[in-house]
N, C-alpha and C positions, 0 to 999 in steps of 0.2 A: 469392362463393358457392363459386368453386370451393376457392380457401384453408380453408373449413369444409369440404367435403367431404375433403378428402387429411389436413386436423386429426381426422377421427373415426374415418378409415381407420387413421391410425396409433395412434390411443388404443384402439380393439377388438382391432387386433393382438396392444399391450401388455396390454390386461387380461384377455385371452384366454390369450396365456400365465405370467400371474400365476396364475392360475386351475390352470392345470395343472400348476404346478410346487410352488402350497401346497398344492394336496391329496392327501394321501399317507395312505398306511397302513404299519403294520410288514410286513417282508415277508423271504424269508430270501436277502435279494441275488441277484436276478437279476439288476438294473440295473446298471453299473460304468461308472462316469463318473470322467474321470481320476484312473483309479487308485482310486478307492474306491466303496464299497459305497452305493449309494443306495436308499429307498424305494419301492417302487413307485406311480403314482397309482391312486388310491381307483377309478375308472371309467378304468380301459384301454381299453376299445372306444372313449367318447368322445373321448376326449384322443387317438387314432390316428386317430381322423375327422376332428376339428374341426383337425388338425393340418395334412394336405390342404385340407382345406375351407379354411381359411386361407390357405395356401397360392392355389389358384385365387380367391378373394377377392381378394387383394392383385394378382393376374393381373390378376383383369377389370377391378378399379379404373384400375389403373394405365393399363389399354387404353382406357376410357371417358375418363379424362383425358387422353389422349395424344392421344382421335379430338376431342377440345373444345381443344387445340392448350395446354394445358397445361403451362405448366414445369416438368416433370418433376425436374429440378434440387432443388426442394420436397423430391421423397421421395429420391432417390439421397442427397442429405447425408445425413439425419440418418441414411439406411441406412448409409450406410459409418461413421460415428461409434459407431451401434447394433455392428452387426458388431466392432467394433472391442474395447468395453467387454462383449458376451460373450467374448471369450477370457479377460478374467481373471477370470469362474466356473474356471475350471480350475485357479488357482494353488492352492498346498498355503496356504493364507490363512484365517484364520478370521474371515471377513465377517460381520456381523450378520446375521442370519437374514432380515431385511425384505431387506435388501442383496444377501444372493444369490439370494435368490428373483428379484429384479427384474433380476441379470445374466443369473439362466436364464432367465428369461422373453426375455433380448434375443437367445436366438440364435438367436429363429424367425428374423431376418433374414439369419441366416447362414443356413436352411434347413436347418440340424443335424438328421440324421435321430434322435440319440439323444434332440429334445424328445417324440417321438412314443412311444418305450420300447417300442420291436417286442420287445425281451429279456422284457419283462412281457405283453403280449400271447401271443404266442409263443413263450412256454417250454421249453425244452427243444427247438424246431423252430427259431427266427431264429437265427444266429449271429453272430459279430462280422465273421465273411470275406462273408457273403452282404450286410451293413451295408456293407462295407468298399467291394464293389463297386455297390452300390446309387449311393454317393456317387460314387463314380469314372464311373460308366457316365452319370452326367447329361448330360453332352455331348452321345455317342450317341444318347440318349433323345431331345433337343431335336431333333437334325436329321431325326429319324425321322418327329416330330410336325409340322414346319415341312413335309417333302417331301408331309407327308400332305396338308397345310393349301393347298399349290399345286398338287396334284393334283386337291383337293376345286376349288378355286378354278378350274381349269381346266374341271373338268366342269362346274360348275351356271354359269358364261356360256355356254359353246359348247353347250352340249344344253339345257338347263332355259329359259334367256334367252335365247337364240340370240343373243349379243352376242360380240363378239370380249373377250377377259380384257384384263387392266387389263396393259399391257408393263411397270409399275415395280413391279405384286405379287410379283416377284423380289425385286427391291433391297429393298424393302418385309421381308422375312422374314429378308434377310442381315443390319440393322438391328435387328431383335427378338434376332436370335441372339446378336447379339455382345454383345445389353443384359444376356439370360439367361445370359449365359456370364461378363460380369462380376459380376451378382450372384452365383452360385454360386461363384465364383472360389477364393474366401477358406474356402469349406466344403474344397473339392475340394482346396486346397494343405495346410490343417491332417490331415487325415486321407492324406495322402502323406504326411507329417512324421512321422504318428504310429509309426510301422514303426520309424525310425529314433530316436523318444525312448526310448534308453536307460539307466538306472538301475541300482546296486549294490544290493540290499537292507542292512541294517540289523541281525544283524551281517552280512559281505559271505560270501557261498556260493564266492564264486570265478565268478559268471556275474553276468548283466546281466538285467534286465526291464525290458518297457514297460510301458505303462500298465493296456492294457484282458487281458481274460480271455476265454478261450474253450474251450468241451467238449475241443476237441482238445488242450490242453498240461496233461495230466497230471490230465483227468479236470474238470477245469473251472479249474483254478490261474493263478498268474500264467503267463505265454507268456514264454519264454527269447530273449534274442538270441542272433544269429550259430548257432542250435541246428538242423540240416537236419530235425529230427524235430517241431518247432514252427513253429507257423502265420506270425511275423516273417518270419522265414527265407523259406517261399514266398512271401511279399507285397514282398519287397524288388522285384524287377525289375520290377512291376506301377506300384510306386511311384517308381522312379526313373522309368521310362517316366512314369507323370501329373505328376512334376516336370519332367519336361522338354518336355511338352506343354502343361501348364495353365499353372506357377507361370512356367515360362520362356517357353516360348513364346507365350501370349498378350502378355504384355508387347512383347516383341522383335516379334509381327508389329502391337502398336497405334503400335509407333516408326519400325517400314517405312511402316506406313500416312499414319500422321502430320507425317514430318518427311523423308520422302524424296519424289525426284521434282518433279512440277508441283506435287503433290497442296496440297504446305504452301502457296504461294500462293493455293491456290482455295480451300481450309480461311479464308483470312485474309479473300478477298476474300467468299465466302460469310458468314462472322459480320459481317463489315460491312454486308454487305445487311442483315439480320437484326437489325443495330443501326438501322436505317432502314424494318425489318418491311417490308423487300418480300423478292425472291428464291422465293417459294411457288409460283412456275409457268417452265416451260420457256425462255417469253417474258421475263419478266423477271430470270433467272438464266441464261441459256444456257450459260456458261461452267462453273458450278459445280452446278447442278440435278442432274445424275444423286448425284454425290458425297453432297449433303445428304439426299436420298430414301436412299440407300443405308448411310449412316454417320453422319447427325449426332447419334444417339444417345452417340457416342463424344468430338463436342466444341463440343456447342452449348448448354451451360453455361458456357462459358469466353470472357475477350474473345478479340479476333482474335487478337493477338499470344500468347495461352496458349492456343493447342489442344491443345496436349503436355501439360497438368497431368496427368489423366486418370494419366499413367505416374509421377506424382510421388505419386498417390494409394493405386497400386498397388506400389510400392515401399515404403510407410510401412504398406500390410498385411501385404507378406510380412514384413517386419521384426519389427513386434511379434504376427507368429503364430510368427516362428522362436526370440523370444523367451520367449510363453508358452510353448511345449511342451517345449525344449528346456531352459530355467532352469523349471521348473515346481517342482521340490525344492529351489530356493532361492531362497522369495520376495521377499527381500533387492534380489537381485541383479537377477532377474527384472522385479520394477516399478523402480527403476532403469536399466534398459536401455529399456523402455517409457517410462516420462516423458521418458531425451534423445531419444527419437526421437522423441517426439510434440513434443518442444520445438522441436525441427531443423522438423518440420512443419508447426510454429506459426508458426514465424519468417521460413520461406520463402513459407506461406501472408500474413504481413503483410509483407512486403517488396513480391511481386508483387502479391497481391489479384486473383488470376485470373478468379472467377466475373463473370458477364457479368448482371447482374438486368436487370428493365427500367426501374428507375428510373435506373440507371448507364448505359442505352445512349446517353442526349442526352451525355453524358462520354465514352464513349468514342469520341464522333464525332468532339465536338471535340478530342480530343489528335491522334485520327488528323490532323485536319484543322491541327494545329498541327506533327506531326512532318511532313507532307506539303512546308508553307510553309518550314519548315527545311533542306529537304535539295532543294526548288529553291533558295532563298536560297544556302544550298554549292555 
């Protein structure tokens, strides 16, 4: 039952934004999507609601299968796949029409604020810097809403129920964050990138442009690099700041978290429980209990011995988003650097075979149980 419910979740998603990305009208380019001019949708109010609404759908879903102890593992793949195959809506590529409709439709998973077309909505009032920080500021937003979520938590036990709060609703909100903060991950690092995708025109001015447009360069024109009187120019240090926050530093603190310390042992011995589906209470996990309440959204998809993949996965986004944006004007090159890194990802993905199902778990007991016999037998 639950496998149907997370298969309808992700098919309303998809035809949700098929929906909003076939129906269009002529319109005289508000929209600009890498680098060129797009139509605007036919009903901009709806398509800017059901965009959110979406949005908190895929929330709640997620949370009702997460509280029915669901393997979550289900939607993180084909999300990060999804994520993956919208970037290259953005190559300068001439896709069959059915074809890019359905890679637009895929970057609701990326959470792309341009499937919502705030430029068509609000014309002449949204901009590309108030976009730009929209994206960037998700972080901020999340912790805002999480502090509210335990504060609310705190009141309605201690005054409302007169009970004492739950002492793991902490760990509890540190584990949503860091789920919400990998899936926006990939949104937050392409739109850091985008500052720095620069371009000659065609024949060449002697200056560089990026992609998107905005009121302030020249009246609504393409936006000049390295130019202090263009919007690039102010967004650089904003941008390096979210690359070195989101692209880099999430990574580097899931490698502290995961592979330094005690932590990596009780990561191992924690998915071993979990291959034996105990470990769910204080009593029967003592050792690793706080840990899994706190973090196992970051590596209990994976057997014991891969709780690192997680950084192999984010490695192979930033890759082929530095890919699309950067070889964007030669698509040549561009899906060629994209295939060997998804090939590199393929081949490391079947070499190890990280993910942890539950039809695998009776397997990976026994190897433990066979490397165990081995290394007393040494």
């Amino acid at each position: 039952m639950n496998d149907v419910v997370c298969f309808f979740l992700l098919l309303l998603v998809v035809f949700w934004g098929l929906l909003c990305t076939l129906n269009t009208i002529p319109s005289p380019c508000p929209a600009n999507t890498a680098g060129k001019c797009e139509e605007c949708p036919a009903n901009m109010e709806v398509v800017f609601i059901m965009f959110f609404l979406g949005i908190c759908f895929a929330i709640f879903g997620a949370y009702i299968l997460d509280q029915k102890e669901f393997n979550l593992a289900f939607l993180v793949i084909p999300m990060d796949y999804f994520q993956v195959l919208a970037l290259l809506s953005r190559a300068d590529i001439r896709w069959p029409k059915l074809l890019l409709a359905v890679l637009k439709a895929l970057q609701f998973f990326n959470f792309n604020l341009d499937l919502a077309t705030p430029e068509c909505l609000l014309a002449g009032v949204f901009t590309y810097e108030m976009k730009y920080y929209a994206t960037l500021l998700v972080a901020p937003t999340i912790v805002v809403f999480l502090v509210l979520a335990f504060i609310v938590h705190q009141v309605w036990r201690r005054c409302c129920l007169g009970r004492s709060p739950d002492k793991l609703y902490a760990s509890k909100l540190v584990g949503t964050f860091m789920l919400l903060i990998y899936c926006v991950y990939l949104s937050c690092t392409t739109r850091a990138l985008e500052v720095f995708n620069c371009s000659p025109t065609d024949p060449d001015d002697g200056w560089e442009y990026v992609s998107f447009t905005d009121a302030s360069c020249d009246g609504g024109g393409l936006c000049r690099c390295w130019d202090p009187e263009h919007l690039p120019y102010k967004l650089m240090f904003p941008s390096l700041v979210s690359i070195v926050v989101y692209t880099l530093g999430f990574p580097l603190f899931l490698f502290w978290l995961l592979r330094f310390g005690d932590r990596k042992d009780l990561l191992k011995e924690d998915q071993l429980l979990r291959a034996m589906e105990l470990g769910d209470s204080l009593g029967g996990n003592p050792r690793a209990y706080h840990i899994r309440v706190r973090y196992h959204k970051m590596y209990y998809y994976y057997k014991p011995g891969k709780t690192y993949w997680m950084l192999v996965i984010l490695a192979r986004k930033v890759g082929i988003a530095f890919c699309a944006l950067i070889f964007r004007t030669n698509p040549g090159f561009m899906l060629a650097s994209v295939v060997l890194i998804l090939f590199i990802a393929f081949s490391l993905q079947t070499r190890h075979s990280p993910y942890m199902s539950a039809s695998q778990r009776q397997i990976v007991l026994a190897e433990h149980s066979i490397k165990a016999e081995v290394r007393v037998f040494l």
